[in-house]
C-alpha positions, 0 to 999 in steps of 0.5 A: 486468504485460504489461498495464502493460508495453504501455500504458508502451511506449506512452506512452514512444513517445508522449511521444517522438512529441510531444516532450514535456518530460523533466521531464514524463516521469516523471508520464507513466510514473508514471500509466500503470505504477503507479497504477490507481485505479477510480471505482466507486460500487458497494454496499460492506459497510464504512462510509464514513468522513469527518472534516470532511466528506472522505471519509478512506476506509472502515471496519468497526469494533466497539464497544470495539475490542482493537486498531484497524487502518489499512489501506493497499491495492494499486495497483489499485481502491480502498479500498471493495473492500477488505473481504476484510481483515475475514477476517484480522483477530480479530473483536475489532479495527476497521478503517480503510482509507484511500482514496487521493487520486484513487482511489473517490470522493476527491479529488486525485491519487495521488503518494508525497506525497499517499499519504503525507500521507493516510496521516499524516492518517488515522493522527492522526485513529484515535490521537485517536478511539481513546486508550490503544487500540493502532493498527497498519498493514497495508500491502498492496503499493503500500500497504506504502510507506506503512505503511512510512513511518508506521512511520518517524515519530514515535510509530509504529504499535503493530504492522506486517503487510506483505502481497506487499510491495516493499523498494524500489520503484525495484528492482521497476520496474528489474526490470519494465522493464529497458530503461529508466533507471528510477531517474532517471525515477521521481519515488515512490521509496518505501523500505521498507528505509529506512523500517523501519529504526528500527522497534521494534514487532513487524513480520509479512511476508508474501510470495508465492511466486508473485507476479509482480507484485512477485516474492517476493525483494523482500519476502524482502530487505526480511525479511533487511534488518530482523532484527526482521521475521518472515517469511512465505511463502505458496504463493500469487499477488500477488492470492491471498493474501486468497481463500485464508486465507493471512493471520491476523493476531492469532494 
């Protein structure tokens, strides 16, 4: 995070040095401490997945799949790098991970309503590609927001697994950037805690007792808010989890 800490020292000061709109602010900050997409079009072991040629994200998938799995990642990257997941999952289920606008090679920009429509978007297509087969979500990081608000609507998820997950993200960059009235400037203020509220599905979380990119209190809150959740801690770093078999979903 100091990388993240220096180019928002930066921008604020900029933004100051330019006089720049109050009401711009928030845009300014938002690009430069929470989204990190990269371009690359490097080679990817997972398939390409488009509806009407779009690009909705990517996907490794089985014929006649036990269970189908949506997949939102982290901050950083995109969603073709993403293939690690396949080492959690049973070799029975399929999955699908979204790419969000602005990240790889998709178009638009990454904002909580953007992702969030994606995410919708993506979740109608696999319940009308795969009937009578259950769909469940995994949100990694940022990506717990919006597997999180799939969860609060209608017809839900099957299944949930939060992976280094935050409870709400205002209380994660009040702690990074303390100096800063980070509530008023923030725009995307996903809410776990209030998303899953009403969930019923079986809820898996996972924490990381070494992360200091979202600290392991926030997804230990968001456990202890929802009775329901199952809470795991592995002895591991924000980005060690999927290199070190920490995670195994399905069994």
């Amino acid at each position: 995070m100091s990388d993240a800490w220096g180019r928002l020292c930066r921008v604020v000061m900029l933004a100051l040095a330019l006089g720049v709109c109050v009401d711009r602010l928030p845009a300014m900050l938002e690009s430069t401490f929470l989204y990190f997409p990269t371009h690359s079009k490097a080679a990817t072991d997972l398939r390409e997945w488009r509806a009407g040629g779009k690009l909705i994200g990517y996907s490794s998938s089985v014929a006649s799949p036990r269970m189908v799995w949506l997949m939102f990642h982290g901050n950083a990257g995109q969603a073709s790098n993403r293939g690690y997941i396949r080492e959690s999952l049973p070799g029975s289920d399929t999955v699908c991970i979204v790419e969000y606008p602005g990240y790889g090679q998709r178009e638009g920009a990454p904002s909580m309503q953007s992702i969030n429509a994606a995410a919708a978007e993506a979740y109608a297509l696999l319940r009308a590609r795969f009937p009578g087969v259950p769909i469940g979500v995994i949100g990694e990081s940022l990506g717990s927001g919006p597997a999180s608000f799939l969860c609060s609507q209608p017809n839900p998820p099957a299944r949930a697994v939060l992976i280094v997950p935050f409870d709400n993200l205002v209380s994660v960059a009040s702690e990074h950037f303390p100096f800063l009235p980070v509530r008023l400037l923030m725009r995307d203020k996903w809410d776990n805690v209030a998303a899953l509220a009403g969930y019923a599905g079986p809820l898996d979380i996972y924490g990381a007792t070494y992360d200091r990119v979202i600290p392991v209190a926030h997804a230990r809150k968001l456990a202890q808010a929802l009775p329901r959740a199952t809470f795991h801690e592995m002895p591991c770093g924000h980005n060690d989890w999927s290199s070190r078999g920490h995670v195994k979903i399905g069994e």
